[in-house]
N, C-alpha and C positions, 0 to 999 in steps of 0.2 A: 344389371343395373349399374349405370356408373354412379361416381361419388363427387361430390360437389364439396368442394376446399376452399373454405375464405378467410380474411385475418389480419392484421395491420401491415404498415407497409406494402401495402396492394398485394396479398395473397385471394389469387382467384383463379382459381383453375379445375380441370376435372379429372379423376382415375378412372383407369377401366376396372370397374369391379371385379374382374379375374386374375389380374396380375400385375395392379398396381400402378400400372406405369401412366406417364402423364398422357393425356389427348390430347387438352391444349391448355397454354395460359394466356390470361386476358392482359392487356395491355391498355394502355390509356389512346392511341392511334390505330386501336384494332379493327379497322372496316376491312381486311382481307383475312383470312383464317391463317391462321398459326399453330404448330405443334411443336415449339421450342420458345423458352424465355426471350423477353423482350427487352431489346438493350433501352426502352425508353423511359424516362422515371419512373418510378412504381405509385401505384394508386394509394393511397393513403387509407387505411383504416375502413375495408371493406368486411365490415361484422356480419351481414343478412343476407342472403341469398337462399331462392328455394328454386325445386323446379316448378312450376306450371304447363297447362297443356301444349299442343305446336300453335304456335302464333304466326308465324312465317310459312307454316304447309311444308318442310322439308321431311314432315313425317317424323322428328325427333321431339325430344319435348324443352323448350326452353324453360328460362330461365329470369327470374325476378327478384333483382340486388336491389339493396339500397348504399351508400358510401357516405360516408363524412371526409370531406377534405379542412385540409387545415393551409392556411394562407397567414403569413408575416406582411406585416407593414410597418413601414417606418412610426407611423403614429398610432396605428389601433392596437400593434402589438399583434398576436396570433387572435383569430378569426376560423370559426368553424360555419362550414355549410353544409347542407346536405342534395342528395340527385337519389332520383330514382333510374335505375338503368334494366330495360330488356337485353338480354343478349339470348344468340343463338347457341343453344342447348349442343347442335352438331358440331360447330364450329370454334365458337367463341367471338363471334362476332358482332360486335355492338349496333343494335338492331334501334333502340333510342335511348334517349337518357334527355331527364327533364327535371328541372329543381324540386327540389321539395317541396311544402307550403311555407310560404315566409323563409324560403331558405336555409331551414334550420336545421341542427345538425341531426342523427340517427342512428338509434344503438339498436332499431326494431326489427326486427324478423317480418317482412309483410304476411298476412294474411288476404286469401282468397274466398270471401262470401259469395257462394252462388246463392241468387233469391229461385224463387218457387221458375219463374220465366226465364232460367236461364243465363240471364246476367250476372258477369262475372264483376264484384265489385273488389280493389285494392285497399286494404285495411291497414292503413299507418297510422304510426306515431312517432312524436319526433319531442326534440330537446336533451336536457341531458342532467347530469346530476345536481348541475349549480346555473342551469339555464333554463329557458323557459321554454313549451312547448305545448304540444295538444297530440289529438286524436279525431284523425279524418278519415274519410270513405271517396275513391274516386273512381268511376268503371274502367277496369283495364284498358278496353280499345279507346277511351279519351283520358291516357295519361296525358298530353300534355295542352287540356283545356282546363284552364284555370277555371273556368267557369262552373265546372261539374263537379268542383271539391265540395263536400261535405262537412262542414266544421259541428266536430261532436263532443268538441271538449277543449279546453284550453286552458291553461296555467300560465302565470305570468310570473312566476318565480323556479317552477321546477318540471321534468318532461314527463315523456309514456316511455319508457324503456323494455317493459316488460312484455312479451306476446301476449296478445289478446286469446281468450277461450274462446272458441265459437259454437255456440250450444243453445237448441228452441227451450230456454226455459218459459216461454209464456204459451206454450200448449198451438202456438198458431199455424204450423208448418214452413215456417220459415224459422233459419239458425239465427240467434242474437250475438248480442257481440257483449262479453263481459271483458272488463281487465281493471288491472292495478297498477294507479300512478306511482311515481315516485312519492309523490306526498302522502304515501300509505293511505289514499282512499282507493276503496273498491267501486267500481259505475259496472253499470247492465243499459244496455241499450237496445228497444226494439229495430230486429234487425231489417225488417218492412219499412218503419214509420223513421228509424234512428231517434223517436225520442226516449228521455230517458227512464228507467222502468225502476233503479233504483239506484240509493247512492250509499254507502257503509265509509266512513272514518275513523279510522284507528283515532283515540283520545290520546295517549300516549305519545312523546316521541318517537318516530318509528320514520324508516322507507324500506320502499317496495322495490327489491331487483329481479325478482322471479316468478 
């Protein structure tokens, strides 16, 4: 099994599980495979990636990042955004990459809801300690129809940073989707219907990192 490495300043790359050594790193111009560092800028603050099954059919298993980049301008000052990115699990080669919802930035590990039929659903959340953000659902194979996003949650002051649990608490045969905002509430959403099943608020000052 190889090992999947990601981390600020665009660390994204893979080991071979037996002896370490790189098979490739990912680059921001990566549409040909590569197995040495790339002289091109480096990707800014790549926190989440996991594997997922072959999406391409090359028989290996890819992969599903998400990045926050960060952009200077003369007047907004620094500016963060967010992309969801496939890449090729064999290679490393960027297969799509499609904005977030509303753009926003992302410190979340995606999650994979299969329902009872098979459908594989993308389980994000976005914003961030001192920005705003939510919690959506969108089927992998329409990452980039906006159409198909699911909005399950939203904060206008503070994000979802936290991985979501995915667990049938309502006995239906299908997995739900729990998680913890940053603004230290707890939500449960049915993972059939995405409505919500219940909602916990810490009274206390408090946030949720974990």
């Amino acid at each position: 099994m190889d090992c999947l490495v990601t981390g600020k300043g665009g660390v994204f790359c893979t080991l071979n599980g037996h002896d370490g050594s790189k098979l490739w790193q990912f680059s921001e111009d990566n549409t040909q495979p590569s197995n040495k560092a790339s002289s091109a800028e480096p990707l800014m603050n790549m926190y989440s990636a996991r594997f997922i099954h072959d999406i391409n059919g090359d028989g290996a298993l890819d992969i599903l990042a998400v990045q926050t980049l960060d952009s200077l301008g003369k007047e907004t000052g620094v500016t963060l955004s967010g992309r969801i990115l496939l890449v090729s699990g064999a290679e490393g080669r960027l297969l799509q990459t499609v904005a977030t919802p509303m753009d926003q930035e992302s410190y979340f590990c995606p999650q994979i809801l299969v329902r009872p039929d098979g459908e594989e659903l993308v389980v994000l959340g976005t914003g961030g300690y001192n920005s705003p953000g939510g919690l959506y659902v969108v089927p992998l194979l329409a990452l980039g129809n906006a159409g198909e996003v699911k909005v399950l949650y939203q904060d206008q002051f503070k994000g979802v940073l936290s991985p979501a649990v995915l667990a049938d608490i309502n006995q239906d045969g299908s997995e739900d989707i729990i998680v913890a905002t940053f603004n230290a509430s707890v939500l449960a959403f049915d993972g059939l219907t995405f409505k919500l099943l219940w909602n916990y608020t810490f009274q206390q000052p408090s946030e949720t990192f974990r």
